[in-house]
N, CA, C and O atoms as a Tripos MOL2 file, in Angstrom:
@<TRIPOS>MOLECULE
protein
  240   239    60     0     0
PROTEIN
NO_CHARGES

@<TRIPOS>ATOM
      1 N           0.8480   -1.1750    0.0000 N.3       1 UNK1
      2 CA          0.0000    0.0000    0.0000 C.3       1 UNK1
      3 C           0.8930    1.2370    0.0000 C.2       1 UNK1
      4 O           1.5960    1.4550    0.9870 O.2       1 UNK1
      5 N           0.9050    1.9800   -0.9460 N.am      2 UNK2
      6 CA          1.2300    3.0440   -0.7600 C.3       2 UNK2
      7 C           1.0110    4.5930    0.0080 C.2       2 UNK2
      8 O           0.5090    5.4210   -0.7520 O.2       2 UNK2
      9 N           1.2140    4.9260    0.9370 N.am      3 UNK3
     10 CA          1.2730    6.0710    2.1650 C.3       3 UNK3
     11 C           1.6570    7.5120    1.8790 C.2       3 UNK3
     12 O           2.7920    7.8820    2.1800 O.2       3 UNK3
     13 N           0.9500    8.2030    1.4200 N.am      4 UNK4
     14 CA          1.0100    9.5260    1.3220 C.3       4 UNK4
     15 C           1.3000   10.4660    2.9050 C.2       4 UNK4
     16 O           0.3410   10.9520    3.5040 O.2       4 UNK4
     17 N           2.4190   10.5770    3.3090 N.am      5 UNK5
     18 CA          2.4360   11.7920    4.5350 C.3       5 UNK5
     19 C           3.1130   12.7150    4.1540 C.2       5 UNK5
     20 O           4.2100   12.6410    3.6000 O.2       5 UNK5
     21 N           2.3880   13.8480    4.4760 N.am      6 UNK6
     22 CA          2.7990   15.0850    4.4170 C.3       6 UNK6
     23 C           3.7260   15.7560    5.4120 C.2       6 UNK6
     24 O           3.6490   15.5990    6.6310 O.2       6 UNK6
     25 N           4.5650   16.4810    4.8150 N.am      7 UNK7
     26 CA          5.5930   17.3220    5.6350 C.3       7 UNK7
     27 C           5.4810   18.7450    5.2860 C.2       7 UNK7
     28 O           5.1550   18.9760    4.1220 O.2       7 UNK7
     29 N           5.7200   19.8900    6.1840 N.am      8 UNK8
     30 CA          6.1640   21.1360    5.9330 C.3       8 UNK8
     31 C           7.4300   20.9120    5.1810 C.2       8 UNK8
     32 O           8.2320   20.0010    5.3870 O.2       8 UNK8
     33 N           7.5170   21.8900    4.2480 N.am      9 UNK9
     34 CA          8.6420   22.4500    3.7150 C.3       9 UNK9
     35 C           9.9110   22.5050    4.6990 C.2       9 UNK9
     36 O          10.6020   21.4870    4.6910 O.2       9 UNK9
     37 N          10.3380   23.6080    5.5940 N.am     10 UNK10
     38 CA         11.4050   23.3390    6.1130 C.3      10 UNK10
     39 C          10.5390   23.5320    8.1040 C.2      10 UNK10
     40 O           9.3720   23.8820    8.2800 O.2      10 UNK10
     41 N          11.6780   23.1380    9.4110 N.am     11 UNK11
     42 CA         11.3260   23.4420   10.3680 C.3      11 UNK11
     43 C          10.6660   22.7590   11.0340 C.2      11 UNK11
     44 O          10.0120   23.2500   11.9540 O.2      11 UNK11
     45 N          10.6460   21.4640   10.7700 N.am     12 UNK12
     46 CA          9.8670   19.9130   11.2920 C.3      12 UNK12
     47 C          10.6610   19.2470   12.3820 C.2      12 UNK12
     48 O          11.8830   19.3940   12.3980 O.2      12 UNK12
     49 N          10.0250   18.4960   13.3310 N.am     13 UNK13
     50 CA         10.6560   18.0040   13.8470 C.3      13 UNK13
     51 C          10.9530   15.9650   13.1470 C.2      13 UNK13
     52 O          10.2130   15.0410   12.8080 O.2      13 UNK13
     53 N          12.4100   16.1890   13.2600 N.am     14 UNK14
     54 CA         12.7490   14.6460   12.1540 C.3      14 UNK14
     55 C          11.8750   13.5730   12.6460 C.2      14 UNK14
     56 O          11.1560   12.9310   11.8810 O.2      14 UNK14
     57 N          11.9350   13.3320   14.1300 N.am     15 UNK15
     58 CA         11.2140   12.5230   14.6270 C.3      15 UNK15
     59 C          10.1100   12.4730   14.1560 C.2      15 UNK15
     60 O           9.7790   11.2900   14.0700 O.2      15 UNK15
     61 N           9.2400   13.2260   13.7470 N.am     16 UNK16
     62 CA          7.8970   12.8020   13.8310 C.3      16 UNK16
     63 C           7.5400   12.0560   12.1390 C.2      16 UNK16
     64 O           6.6010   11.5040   11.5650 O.2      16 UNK16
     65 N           8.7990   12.4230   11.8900 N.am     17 UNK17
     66 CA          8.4970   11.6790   10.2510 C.3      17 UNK17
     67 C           9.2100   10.7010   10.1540 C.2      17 UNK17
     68 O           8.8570    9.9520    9.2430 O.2      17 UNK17
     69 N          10.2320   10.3240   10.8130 N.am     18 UNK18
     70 CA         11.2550    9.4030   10.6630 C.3      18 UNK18
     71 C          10.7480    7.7700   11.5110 C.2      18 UNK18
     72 O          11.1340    6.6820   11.0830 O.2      18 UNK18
     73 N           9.9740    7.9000   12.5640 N.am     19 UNK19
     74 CA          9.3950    6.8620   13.3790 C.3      19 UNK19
     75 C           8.1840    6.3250   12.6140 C.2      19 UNK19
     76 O           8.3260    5.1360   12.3270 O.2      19 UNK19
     77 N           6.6510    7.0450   12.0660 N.am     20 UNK20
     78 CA          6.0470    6.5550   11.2260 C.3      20 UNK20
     79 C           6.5880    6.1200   10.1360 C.2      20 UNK20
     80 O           5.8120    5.5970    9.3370 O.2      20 UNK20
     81 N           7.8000    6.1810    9.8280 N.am     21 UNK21
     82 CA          8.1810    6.4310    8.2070 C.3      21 UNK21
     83 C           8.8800    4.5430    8.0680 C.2      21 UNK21
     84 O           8.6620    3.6380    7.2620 O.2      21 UNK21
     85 N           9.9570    4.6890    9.5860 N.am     22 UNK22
     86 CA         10.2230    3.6670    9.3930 C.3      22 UNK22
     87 C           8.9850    2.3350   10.3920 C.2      22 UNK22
     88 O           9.1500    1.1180   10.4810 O.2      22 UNK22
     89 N           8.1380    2.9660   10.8310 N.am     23 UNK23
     90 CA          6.8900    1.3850   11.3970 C.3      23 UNK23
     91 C           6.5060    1.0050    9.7220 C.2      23 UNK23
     92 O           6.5160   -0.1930    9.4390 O.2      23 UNK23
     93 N           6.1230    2.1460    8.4610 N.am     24 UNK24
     94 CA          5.2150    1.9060    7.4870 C.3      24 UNK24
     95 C           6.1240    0.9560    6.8230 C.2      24 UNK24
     96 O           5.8110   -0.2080    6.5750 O.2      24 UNK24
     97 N           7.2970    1.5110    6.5350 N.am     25 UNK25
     98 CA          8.4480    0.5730    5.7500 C.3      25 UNK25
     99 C           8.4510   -0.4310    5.9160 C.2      25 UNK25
    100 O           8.0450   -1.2270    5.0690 O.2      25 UNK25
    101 N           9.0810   -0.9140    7.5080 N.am     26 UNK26
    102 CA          9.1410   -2.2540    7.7560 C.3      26 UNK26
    103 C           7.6470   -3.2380    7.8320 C.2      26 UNK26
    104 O           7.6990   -4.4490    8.0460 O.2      26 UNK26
    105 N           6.4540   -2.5510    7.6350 N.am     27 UNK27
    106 CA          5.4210   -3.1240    7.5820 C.3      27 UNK27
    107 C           5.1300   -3.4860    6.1940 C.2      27 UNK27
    108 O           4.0740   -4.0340    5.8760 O.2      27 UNK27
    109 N           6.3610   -3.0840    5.0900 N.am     28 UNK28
    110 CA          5.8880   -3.2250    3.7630 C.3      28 UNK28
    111 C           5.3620   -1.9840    3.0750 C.2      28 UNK28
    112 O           5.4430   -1.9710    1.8460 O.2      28 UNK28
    113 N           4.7510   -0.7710    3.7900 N.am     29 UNK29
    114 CA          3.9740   -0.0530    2.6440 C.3      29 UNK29
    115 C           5.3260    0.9930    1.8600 C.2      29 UNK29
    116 O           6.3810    1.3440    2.3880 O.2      29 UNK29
    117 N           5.0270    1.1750    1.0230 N.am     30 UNK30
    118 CA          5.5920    2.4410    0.1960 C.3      30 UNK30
    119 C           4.9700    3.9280    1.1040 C.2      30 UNK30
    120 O           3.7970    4.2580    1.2820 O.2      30 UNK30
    121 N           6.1730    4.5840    1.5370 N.am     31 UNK31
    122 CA          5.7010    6.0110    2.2660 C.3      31 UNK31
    123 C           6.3910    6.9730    1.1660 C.2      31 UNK31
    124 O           7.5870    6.8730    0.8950 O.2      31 UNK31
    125 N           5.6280    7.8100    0.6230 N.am     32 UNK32
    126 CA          5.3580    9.0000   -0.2610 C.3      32 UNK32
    127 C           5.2890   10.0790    0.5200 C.2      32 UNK32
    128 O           4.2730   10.3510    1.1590 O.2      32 UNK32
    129 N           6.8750   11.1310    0.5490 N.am     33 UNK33
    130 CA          6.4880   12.0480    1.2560 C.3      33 UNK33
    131 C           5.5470   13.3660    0.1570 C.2      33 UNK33
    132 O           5.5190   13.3290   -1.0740 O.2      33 UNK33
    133 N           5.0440   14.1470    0.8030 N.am     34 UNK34
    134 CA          4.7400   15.2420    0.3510 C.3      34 UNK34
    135 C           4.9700   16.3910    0.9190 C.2      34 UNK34
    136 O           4.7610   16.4900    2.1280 O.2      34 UNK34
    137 N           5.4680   17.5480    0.1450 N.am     35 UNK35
    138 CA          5.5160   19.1520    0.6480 C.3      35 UNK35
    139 C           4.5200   20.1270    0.2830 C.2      35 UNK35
    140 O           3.6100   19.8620   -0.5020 O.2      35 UNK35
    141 N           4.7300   21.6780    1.0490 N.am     36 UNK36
    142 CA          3.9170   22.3420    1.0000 C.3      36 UNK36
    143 C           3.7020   22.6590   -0.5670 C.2      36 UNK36
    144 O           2.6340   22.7250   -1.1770 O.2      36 UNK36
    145 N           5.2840   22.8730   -1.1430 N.am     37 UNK37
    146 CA          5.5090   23.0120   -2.6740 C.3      37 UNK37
    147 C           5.6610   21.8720   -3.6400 C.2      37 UNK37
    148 O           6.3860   20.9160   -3.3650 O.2      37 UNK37
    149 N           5.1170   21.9370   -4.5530 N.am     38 UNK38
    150 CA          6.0760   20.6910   -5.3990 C.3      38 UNK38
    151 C           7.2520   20.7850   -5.8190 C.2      38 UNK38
    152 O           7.6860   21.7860   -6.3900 O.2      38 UNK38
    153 N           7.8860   19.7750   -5.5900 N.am     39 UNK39
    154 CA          9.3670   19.4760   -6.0580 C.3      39 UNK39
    155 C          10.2110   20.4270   -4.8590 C.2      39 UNK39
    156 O          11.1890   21.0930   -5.1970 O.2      39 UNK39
    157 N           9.7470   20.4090   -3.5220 N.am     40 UNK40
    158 CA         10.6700   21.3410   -2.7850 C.3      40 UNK40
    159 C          11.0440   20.0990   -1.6630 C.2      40 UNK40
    160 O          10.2110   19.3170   -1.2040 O.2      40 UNK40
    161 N          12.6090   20.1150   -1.3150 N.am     41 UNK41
    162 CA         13.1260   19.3280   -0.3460 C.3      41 UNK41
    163 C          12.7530   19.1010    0.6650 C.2      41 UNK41
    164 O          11.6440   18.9740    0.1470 O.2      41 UNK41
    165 N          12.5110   18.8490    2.0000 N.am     42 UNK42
    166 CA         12.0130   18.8180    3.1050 C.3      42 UNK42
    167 C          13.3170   19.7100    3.8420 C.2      42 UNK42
    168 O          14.4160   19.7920    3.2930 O.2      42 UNK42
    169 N          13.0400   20.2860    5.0220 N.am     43 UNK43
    170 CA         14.3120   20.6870    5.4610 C.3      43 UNK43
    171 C          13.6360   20.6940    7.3970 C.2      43 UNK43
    172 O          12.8010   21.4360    7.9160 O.2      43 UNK43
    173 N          14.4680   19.5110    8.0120 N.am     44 UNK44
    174 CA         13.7840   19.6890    9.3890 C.3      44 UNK44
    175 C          14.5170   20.8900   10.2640 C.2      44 UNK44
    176 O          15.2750   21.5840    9.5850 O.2      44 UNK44
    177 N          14.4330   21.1740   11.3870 N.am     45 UNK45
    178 CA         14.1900   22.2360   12.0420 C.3      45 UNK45
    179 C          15.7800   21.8030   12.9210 C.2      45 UNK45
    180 O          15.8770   21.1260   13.9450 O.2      45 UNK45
    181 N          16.7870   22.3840   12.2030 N.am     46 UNK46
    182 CA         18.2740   22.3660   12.8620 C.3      46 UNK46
    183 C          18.6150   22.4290   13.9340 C.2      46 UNK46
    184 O          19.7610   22.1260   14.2660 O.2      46 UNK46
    185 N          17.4510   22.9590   14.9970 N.am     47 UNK47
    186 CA         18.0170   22.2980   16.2240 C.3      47 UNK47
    187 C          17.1720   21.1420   16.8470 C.2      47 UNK47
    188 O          17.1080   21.0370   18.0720 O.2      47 UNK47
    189 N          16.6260   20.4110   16.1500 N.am     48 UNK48
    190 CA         16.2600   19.0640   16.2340 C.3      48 UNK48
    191 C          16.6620   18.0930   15.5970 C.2      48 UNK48
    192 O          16.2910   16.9310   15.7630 O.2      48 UNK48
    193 N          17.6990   18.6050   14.5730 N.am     49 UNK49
    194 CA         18.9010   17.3250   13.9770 C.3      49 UNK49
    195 C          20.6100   17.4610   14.7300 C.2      49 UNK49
    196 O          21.6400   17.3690   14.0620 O.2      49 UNK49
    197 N          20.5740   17.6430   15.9110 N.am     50 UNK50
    198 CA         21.7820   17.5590   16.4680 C.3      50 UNK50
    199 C          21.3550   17.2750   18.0080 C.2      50 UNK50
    200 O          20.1720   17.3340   18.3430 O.2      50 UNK50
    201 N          22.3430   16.9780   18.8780 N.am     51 UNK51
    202 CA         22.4660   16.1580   19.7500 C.3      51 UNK51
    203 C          23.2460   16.7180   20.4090 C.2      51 UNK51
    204 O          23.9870   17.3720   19.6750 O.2      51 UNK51
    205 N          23.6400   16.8850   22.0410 N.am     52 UNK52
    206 CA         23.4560   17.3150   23.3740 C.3      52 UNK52
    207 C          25.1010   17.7120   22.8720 C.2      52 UNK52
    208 O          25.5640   18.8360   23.0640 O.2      52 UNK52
    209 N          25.7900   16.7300   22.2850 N.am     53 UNK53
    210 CA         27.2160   16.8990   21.9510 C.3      53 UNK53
    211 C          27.6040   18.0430   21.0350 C.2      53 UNK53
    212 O          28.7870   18.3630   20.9210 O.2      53 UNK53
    213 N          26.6580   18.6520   20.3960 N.am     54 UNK54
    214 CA         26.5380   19.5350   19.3390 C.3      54 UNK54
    215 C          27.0360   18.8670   17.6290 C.2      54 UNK54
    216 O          27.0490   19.4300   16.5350 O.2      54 UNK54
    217 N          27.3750   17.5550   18.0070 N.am     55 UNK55
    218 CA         27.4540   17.1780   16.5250 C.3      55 UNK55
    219 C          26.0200   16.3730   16.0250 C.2      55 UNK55
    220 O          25.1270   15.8110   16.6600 O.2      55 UNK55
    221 N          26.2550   16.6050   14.5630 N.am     56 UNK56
    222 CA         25.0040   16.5540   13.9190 C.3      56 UNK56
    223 C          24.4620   14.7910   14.1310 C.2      56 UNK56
    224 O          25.2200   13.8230   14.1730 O.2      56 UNK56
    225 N          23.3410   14.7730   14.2130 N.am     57 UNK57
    226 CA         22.8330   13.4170   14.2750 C.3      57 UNK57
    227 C          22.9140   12.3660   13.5110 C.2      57 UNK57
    228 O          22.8020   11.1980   13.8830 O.2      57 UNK57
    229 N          23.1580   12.8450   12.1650 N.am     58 UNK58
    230 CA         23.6740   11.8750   11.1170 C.3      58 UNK58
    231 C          24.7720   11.6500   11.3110 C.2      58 UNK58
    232 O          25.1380   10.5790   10.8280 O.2      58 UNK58
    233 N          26.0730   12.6330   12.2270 N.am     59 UNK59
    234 CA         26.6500   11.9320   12.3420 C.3      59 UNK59
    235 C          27.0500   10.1680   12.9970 C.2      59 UNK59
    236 O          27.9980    9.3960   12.8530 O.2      59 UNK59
    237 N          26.1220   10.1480   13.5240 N.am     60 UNK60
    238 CA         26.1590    8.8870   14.3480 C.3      60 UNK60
    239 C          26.2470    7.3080   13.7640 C.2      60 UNK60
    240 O          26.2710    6.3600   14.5490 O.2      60 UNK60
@<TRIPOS>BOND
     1     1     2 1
     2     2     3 1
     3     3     4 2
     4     3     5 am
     5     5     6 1
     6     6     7 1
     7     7     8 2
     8     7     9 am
     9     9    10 1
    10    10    11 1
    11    11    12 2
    12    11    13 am
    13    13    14 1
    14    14    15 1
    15    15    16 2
    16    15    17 am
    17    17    18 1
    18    18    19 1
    19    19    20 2
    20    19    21 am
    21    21    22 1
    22    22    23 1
    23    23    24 2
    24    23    25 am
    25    25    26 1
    26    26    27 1
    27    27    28 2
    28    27    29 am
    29    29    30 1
    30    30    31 1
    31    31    32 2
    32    31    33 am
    33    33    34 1
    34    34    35 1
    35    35    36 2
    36    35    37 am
    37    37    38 1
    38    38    39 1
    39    39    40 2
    40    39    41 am
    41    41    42 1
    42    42    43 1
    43    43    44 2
    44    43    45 am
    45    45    46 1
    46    46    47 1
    47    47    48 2
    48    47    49 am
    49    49    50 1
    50    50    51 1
    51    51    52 2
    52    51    53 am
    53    53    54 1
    54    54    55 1
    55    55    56 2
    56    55    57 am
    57    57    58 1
    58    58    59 1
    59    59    60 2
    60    59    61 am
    61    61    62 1
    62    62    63 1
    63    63    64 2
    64    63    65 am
    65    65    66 1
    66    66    67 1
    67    67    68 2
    68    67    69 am
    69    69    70 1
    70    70    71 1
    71    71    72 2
    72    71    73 am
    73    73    74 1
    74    74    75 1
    75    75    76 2
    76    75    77 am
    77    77    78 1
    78    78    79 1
    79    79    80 2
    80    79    81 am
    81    81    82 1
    82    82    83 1
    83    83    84 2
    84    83    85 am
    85    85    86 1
    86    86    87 1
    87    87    88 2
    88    87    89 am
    89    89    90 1
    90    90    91 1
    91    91    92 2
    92    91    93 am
    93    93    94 1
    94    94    95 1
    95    95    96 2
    96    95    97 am
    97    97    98 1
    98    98    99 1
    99    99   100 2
   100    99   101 am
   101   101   102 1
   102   102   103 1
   103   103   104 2
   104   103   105 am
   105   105   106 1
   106   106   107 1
   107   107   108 2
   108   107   109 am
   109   109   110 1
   110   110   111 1
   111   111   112 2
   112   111   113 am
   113   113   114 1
   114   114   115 1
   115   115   116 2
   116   115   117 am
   117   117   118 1
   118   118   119 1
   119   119   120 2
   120   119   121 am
   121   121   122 1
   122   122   123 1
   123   123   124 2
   124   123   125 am
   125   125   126 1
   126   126   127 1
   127   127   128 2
   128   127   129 am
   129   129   130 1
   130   130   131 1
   131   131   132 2
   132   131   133 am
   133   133   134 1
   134   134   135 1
   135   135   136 2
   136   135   137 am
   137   137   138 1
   138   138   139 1
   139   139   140 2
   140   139   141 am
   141   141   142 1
   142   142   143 1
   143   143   144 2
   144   143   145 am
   145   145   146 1
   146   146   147 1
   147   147   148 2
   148   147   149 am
   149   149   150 1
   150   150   151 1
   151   151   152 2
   152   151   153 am
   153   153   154 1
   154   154   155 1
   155   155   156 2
   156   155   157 am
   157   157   158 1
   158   158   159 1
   159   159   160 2
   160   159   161 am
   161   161   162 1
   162   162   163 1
   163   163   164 2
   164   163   165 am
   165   165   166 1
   166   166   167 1
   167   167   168 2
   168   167   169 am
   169   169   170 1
   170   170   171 1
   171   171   172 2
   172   171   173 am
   173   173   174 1
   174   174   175 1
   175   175   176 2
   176   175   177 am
   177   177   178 1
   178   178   179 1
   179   179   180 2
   180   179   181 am
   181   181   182 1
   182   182   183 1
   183   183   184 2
   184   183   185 am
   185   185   186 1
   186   186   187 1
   187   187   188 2
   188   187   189 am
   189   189   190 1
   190   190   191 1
   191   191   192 2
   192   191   193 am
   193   193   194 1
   194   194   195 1
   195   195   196 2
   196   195   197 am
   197   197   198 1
   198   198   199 1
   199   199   200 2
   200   199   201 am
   201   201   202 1
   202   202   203 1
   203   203   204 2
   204   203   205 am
   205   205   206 1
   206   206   207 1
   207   207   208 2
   208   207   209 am
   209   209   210 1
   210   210   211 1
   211   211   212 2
   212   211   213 am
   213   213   214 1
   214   214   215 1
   215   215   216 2
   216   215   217 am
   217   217   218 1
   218   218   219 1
   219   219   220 2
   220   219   221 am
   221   221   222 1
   222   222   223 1
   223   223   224 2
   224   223   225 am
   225   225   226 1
   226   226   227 1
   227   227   228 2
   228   227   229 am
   229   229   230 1
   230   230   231 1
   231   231   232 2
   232   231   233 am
   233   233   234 1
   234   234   235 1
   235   235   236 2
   236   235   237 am
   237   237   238 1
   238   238   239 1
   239   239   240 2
@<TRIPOS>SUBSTRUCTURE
     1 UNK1         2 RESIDUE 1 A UNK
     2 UNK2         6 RESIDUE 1 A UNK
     3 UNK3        10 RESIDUE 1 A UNK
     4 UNK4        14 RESIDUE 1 A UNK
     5 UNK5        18 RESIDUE 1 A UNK
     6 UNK6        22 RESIDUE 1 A UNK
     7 UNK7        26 RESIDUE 1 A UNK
     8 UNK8        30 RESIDUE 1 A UNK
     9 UNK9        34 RESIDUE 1 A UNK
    10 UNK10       38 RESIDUE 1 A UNK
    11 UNK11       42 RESIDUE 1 A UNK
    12 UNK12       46 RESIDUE 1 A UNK
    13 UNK13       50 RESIDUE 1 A UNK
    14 UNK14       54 RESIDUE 1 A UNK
    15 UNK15       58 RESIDUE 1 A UNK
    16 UNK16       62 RESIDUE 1 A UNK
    17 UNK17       66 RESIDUE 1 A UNK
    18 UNK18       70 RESIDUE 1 A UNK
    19 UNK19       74 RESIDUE 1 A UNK
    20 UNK20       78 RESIDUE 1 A UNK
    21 UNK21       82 RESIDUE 1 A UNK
    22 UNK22       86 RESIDUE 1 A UNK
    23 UNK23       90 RESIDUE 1 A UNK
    24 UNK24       94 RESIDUE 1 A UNK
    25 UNK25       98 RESIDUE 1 A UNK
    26 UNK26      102 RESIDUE 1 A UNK
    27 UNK27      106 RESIDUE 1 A UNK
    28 UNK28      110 RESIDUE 1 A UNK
    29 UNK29      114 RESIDUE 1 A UNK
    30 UNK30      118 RESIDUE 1 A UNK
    31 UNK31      122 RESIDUE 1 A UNK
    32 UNK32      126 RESIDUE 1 A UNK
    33 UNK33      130 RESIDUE 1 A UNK
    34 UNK34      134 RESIDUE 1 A UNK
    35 UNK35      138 RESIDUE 1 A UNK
    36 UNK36      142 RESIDUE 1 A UNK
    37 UNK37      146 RESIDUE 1 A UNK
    38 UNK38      150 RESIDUE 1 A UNK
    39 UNK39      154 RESIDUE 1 A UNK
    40 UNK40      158 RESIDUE 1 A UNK
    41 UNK41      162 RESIDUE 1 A UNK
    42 UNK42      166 RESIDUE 1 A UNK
    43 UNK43      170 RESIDUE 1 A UNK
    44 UNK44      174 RESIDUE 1 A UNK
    45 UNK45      178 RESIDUE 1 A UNK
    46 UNK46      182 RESIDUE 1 A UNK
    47 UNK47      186 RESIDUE 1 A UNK
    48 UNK48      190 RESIDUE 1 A UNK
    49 UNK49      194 RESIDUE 1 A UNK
    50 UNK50      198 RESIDUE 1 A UNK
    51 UNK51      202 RESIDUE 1 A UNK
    52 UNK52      206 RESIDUE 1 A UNK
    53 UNK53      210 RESIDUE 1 A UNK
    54 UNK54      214 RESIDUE 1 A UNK
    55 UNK55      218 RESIDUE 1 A UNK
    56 UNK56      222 RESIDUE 1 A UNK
    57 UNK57      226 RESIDUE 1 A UNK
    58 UNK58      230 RESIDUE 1 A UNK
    59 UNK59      234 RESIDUE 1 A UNK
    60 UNK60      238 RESIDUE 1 A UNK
């Protein structure tokens, strides 16, 4: 099944897309993000992609 969730453009918190994103995956469905614009990147909210250490969370 394919899963349409929507995201703001930029200023999100990652979590809240990244935990549904990966239950739908591993359940099999296709997750389809969507933005406010078409064809515009997602961009989450920079001080919710880093960590107490101040390095970035991807770094990990």
């Amino acid at each position: 099944m394919r899963v349409l969730m929507p995201v703001p453009d930029r200023d999100f918190d990652v979590t809240e897309v990244a935990v549904p994103w990966r239950l739908l995956t591993e359940a099999g469905h296709e997750v389809v993000l969507a933005t406010e614009r078409a064809g515009t990147r997602p961009a989450c909210d920079p001080r919710r992609s880093t960590v107490p250490s101040g390095r970035s969370a991807t770094a990990y």
